[in-house]
N, C-alpha and C positions, 0 to 999 in steps of 0.2 A: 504494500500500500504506500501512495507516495508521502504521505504526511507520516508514515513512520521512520522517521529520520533516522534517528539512535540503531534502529537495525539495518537501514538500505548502505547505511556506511561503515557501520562495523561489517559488514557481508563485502562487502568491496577495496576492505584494508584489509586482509588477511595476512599477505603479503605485503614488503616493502617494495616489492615491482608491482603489488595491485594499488595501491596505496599514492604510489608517484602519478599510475595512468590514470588515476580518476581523478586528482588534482589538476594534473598540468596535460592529459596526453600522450605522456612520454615516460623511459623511466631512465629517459638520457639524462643523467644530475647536470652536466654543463647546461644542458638546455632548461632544465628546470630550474639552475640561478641565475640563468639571461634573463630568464622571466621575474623573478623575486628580484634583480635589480632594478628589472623594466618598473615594476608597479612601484616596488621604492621610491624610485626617483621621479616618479611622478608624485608622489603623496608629497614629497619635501618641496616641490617646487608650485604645487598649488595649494595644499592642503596645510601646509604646515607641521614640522614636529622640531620641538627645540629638546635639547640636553637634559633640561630640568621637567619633562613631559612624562606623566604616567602613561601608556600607550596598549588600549585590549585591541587586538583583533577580534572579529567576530567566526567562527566559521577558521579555524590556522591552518588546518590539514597535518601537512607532514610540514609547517614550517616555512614552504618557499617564498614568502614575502619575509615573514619574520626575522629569518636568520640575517637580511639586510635594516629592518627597521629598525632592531635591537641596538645598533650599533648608534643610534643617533636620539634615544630618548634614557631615560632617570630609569624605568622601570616596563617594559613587556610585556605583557598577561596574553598568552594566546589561548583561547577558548574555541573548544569545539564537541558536539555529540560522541563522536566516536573514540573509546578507548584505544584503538589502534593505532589510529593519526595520532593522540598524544604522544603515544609512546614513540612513534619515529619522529614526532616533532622533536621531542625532548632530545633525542641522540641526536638529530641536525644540529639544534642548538646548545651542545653540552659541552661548549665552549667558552659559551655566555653566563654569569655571575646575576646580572640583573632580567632572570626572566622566572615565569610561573606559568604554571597550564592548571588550566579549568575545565573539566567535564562539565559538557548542556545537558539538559534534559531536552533540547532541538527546537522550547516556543520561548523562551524568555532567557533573563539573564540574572535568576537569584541570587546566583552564588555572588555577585558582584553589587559591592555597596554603594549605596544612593551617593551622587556625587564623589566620587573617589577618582573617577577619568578625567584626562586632558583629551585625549582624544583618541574616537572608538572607529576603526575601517574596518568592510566588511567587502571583499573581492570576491568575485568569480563566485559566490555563494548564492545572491541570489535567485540568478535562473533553474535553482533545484529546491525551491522553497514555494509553497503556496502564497495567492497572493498577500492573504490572512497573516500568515506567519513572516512573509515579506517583512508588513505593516508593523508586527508584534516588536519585531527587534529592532525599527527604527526609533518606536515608543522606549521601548528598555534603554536604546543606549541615547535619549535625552534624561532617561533616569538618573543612569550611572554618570553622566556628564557632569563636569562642575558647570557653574556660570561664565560662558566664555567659551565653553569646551567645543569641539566640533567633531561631526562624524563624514564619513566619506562611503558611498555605497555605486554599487556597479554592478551591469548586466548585459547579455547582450542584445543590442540596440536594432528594435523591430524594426525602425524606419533608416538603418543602411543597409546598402546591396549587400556587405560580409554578412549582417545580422540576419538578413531576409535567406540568404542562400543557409542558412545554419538553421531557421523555420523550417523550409521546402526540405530540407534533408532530413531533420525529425518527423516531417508529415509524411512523408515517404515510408516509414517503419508503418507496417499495419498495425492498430492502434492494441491488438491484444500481446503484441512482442514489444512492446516503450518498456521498458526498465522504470521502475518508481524514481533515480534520481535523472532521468532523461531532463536534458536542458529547456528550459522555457524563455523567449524571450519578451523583453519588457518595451516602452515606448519612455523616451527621458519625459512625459509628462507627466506619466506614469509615477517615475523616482520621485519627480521635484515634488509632484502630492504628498507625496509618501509624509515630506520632510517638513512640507509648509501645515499638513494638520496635526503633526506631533507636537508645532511651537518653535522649529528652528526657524532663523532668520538671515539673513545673507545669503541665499539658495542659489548654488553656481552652478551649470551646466555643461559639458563640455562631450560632445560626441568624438567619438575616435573609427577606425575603423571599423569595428567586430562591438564594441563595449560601447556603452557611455557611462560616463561617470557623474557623479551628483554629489556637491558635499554643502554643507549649511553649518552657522554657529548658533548654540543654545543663548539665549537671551543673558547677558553679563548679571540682572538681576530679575 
């Protein structure tokens, strides 16, 4: 069932080679830290993360954003459903001194205290999310946000040709062989809602190839 998160990804991390391809694709690790630079450097150059920044990911997998964002805030928190992904995350990053991992229960973010974030991103996670549960963790992470704080979310983007050819290829599968974490994609007006009824404010949009990305700041008071 696709809203059973906790189990369609523990089922798919079994392995450290099932684990890389359901993240990135691949379980080429070069190609999988082109990508966790890729989206790194785009968080610092729009999104913002300074040194003194508490930093959750939503959704970490095995790590390949984190193991480059760690390196440029105070503290970490990679959170995700799946038992499995933590555990290769933690080996990717068992390098790093300022980081933590969070098991989800896959709709909210308990384990993570009210106002404790500087700033919460959530990549490539939500095209395997209902719209519902989408929405859940935009609300959670204005929770765990301080005033000021910001979040950063992404999917891929119905209204480009990469996005539309990545529809056409899942509507291809006949619909009783889609896997429950089968990609879904989003339209950016779609995200920016997401963000403008949770209460953030400054809502940037920025399409790209295949993704768009969406990030906004929680209100200073």
């Amino acid at each position: 069932m696709r809203s059973d998160y906790k189990q369609s990804w523990t089922t798919v991390s079994k392995t450290k080679s099932q684990a890389f391809k359901s993240v990135a694709a691949t379980d080429d690790e070069a190609e999988v830290e082109r990508s966790g630079q890729a989206t790194t450097q785009f968080l610092l150059e729009n999104v913002g993360i300074t040194s003194d920044d508490v930093v959750l990911e939503i959704g970490c997998g095995i790590g390949r954003a984190g193991k480059f964002v760690a390196r440029h805030c105070k503290r970490w928190i990679g959170a995700d459903v799946s038992p499995n992904m933590l555990k290769y995350a933690a080996e990717n990053l068992r390098q790093f001194h300022n980081v933590e991992f969070v098991e989800l229960t896959g709709y909210d973010l308990k384990p993570i205290a009210t106002g404790s974030i500087d700033v919460v991103y959530c990549t490539v996670v939500f095209p395997h999310l209902m719209q519902w549960d989408r929405y859940a963790y935009v609300e959670e992470a204005f929770r765990v946000l301080r005033g000021g704080g910001k979040l950063y979310v992404d999917a891929v983007n119905l209204c480009s040709d990469a996005g539309w050819k990545v529809f056409e290829a899942h509507r291809a599968i006949l619909p009783l062989e889609r896997v429950p974490e089968i990609g879904e994609c989003s339209t950016p007006q779609e995200l920016v809602e997401y963000l403008r009824r949770a209460g953030f404010e400054s809502i940037k949009s920025k399409p790209g190839d295949e993704l768009v990305a969406v990030w906004g700041q929680k209100p200073k008071s």
